[in-house]
FIKOLZA-1660 file (N, C-alpha, C; in steps of 0.1 Angstrom, whole numbers, plus 5000, padded with zeros to 4 digits):
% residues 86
   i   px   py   pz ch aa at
   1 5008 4988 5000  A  X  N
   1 5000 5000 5000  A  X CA
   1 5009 5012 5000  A  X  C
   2 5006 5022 4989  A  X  N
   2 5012 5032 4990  A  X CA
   2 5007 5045 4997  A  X  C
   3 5015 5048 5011  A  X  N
   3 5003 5064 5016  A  X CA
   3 5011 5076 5009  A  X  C
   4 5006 5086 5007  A  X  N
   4 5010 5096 5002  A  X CA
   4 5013 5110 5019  A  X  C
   5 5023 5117 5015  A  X  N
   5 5017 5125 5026  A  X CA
   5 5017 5135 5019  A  X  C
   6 5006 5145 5029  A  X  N
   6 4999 5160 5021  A  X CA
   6 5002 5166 5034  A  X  C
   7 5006 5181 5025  A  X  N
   7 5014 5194 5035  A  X CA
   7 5001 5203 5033  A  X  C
   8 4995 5206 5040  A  X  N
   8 4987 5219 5038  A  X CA
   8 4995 5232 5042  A  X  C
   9 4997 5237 5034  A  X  N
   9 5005 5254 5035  A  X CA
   9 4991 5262 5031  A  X  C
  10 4998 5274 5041  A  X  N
  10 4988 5287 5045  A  X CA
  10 4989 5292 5035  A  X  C
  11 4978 5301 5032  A  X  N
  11 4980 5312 5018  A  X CA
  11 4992 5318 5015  A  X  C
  12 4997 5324 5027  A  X  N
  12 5011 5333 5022  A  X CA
  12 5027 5328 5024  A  X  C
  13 5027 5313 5032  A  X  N
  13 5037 5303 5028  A  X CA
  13 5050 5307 5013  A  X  C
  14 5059 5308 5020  A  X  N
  14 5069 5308 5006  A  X CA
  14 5079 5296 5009  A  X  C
  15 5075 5286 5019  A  X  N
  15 5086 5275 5018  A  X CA
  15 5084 5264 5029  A  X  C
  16 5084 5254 5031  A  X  N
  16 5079 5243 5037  A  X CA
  16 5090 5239 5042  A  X  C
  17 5084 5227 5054  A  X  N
  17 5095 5215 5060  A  X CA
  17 5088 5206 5068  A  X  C
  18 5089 5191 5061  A  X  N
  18 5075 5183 5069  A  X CA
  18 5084 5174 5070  A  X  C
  19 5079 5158 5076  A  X  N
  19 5085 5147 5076  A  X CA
  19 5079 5135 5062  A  X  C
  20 5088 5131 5059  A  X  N
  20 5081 5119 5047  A  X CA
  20 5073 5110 5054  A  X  C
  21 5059 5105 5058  A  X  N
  21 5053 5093 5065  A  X CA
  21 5062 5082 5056  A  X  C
  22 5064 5081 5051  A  X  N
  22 5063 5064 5042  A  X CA
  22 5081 5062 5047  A  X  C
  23 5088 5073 5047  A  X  N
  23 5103 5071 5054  A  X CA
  23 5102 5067 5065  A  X  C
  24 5094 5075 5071  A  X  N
  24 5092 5071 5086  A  X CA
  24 5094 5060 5092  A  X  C
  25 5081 5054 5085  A  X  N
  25 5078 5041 5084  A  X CA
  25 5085 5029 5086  A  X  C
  26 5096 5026 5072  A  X  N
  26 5107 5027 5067  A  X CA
  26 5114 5025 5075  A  X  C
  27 5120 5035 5085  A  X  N
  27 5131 5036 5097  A  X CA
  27 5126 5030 5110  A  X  C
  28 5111 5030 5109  A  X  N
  28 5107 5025 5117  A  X CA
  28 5109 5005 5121  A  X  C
  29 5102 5005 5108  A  X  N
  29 5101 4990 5105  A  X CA
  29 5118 4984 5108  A  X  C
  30 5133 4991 5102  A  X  N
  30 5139 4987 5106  A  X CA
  30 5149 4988 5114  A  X  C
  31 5141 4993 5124  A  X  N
  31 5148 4997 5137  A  X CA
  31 5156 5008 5139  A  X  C
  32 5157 5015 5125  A  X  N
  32 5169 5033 5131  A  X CA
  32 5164 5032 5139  A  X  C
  33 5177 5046 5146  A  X  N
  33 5174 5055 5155  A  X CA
  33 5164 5061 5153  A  X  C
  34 5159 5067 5163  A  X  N
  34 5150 5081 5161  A  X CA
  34 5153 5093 5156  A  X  C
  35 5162 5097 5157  A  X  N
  35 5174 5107 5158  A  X CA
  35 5176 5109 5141  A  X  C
  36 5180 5098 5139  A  X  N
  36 5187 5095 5124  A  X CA
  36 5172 5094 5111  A  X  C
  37 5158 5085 5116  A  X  N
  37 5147 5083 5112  A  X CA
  37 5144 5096 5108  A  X  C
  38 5147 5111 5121  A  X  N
  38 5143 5121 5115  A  X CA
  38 5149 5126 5104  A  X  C
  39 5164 5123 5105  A  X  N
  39 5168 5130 5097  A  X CA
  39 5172 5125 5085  A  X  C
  40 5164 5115 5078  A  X  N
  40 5164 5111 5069  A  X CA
  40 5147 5112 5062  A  X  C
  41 5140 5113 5073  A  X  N
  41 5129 5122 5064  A  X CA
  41 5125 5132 5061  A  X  C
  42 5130 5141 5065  A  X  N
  42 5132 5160 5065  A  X CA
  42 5131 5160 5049  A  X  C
  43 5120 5167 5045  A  X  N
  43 5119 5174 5031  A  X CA
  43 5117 5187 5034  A  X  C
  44 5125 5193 5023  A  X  N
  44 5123 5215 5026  A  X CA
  44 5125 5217 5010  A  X  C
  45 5118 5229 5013  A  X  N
  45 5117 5234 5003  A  X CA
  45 5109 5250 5002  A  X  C
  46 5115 5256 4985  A  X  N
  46 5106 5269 4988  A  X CA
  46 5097 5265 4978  A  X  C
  47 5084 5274 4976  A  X  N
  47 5070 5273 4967  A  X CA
  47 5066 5287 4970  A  X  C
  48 5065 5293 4958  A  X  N
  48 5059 5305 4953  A  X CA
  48 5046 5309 4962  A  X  C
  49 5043 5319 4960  A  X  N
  49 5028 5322 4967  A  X CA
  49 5019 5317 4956  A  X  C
  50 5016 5323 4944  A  X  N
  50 5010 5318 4931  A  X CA
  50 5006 5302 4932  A  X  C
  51 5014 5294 4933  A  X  N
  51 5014 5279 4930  A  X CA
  51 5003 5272 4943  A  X  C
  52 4990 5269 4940  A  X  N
  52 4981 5264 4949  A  X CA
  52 4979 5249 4952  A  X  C
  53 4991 5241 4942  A  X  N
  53 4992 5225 4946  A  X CA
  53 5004 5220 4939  A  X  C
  54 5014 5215 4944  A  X  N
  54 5020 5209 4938  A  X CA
  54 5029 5196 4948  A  X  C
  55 5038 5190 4940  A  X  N
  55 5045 5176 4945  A  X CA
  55 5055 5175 4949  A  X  C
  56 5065 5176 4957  A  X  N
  56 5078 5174 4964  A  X CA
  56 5080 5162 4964  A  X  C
  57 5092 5159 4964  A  X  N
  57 5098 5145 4969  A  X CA
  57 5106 5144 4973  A  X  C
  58 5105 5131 4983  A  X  N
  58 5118 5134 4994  A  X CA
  58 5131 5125 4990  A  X  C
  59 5140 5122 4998  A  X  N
  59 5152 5117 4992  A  X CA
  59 5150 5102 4984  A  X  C
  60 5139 5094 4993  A  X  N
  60 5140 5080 4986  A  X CA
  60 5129 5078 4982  A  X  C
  61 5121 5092 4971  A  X  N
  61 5113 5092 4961  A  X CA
  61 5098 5092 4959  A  X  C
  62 5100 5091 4978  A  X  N
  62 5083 5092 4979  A  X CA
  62 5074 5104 4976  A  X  C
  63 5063 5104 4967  A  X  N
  63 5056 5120 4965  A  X CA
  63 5052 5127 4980  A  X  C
  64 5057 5139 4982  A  X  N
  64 5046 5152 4992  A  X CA
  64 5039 5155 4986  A  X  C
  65 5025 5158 4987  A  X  N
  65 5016 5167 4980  A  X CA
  65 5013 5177 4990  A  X  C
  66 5021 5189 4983  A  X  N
  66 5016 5202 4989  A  X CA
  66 5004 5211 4986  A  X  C
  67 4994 5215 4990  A  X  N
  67 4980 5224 4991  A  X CA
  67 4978 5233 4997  A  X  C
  68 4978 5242 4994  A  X  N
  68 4973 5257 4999  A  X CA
  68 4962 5256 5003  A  X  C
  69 4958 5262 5018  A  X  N
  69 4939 5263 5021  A  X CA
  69 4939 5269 5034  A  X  C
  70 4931 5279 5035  A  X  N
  70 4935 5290 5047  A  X CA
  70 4927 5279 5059  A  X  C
  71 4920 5268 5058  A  X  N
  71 4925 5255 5068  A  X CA
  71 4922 5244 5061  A  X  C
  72 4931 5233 5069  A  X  N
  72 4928 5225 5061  A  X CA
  72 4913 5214 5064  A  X  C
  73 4908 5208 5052  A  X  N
  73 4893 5202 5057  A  X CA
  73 4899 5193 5068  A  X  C
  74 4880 5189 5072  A  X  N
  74 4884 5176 5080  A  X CA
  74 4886 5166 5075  A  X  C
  75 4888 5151 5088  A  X  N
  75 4895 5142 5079  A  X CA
  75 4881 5136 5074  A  X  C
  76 4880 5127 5061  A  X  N
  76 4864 5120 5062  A  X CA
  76 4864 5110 5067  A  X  C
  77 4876 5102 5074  A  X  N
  77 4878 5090 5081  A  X CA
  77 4885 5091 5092  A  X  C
  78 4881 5098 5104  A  X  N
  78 4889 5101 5114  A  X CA
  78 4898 5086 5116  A  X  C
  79 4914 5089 5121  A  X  N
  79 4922 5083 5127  A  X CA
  79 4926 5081 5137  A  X  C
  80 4923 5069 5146  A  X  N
  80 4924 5070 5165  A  X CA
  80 4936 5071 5167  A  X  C
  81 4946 5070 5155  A  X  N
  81 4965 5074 5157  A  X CA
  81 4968 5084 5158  A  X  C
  82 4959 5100 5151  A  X  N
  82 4962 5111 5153  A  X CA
  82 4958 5116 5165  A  X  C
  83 4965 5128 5164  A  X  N
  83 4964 5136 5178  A  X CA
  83 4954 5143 5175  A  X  C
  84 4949 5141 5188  A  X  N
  84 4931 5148 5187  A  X CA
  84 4934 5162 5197  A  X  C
  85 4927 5174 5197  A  X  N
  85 4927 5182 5196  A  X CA
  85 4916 5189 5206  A  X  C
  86 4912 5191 5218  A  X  N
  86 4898 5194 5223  A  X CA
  86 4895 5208 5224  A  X  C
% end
């Protein structure tokens, strides 16, 4: 199964920095460090104001999808893994 991860950037955003889920994963499944997990999923980058979607990729090729939205929607399938929010 392939997940994708999506960056919601604010309207006036000129540059990003998320983690890759699918690296994560990845470092996870084989035991890295934590430390090192991070730092091998770190994607950065800059993105124009103009540009309202586009696709980054991180070192070992997995797609970001980055989206502009002054918030982002809900989920349609909440996740009891995410951090909930009261």
């Amino acid at each position: 199964m392939s997940t994708k991860t999506t960056v919601w950037l604010s309207p006036s955003a000129t540059s990003f920095s998320c983690l890759c889920e699918p690296c994560l994963e990845v470092a996870r499944s084989s035991g890295a460090l934590f430390a090192d997990a991070l730092a091998a999923a770190r994607v950065h980058g800059e993105i124009a104001r103009d540009v309202e979607a586009t696709v980054a990729r991180c070192v070992g090729g997995h797609e970001i999808v980055l989206l502009r939205s002054a918030r982002p929607p809900g989920l349609q399938y909440p996740d009891e893994r995410q951090l909930q929010l009261a």
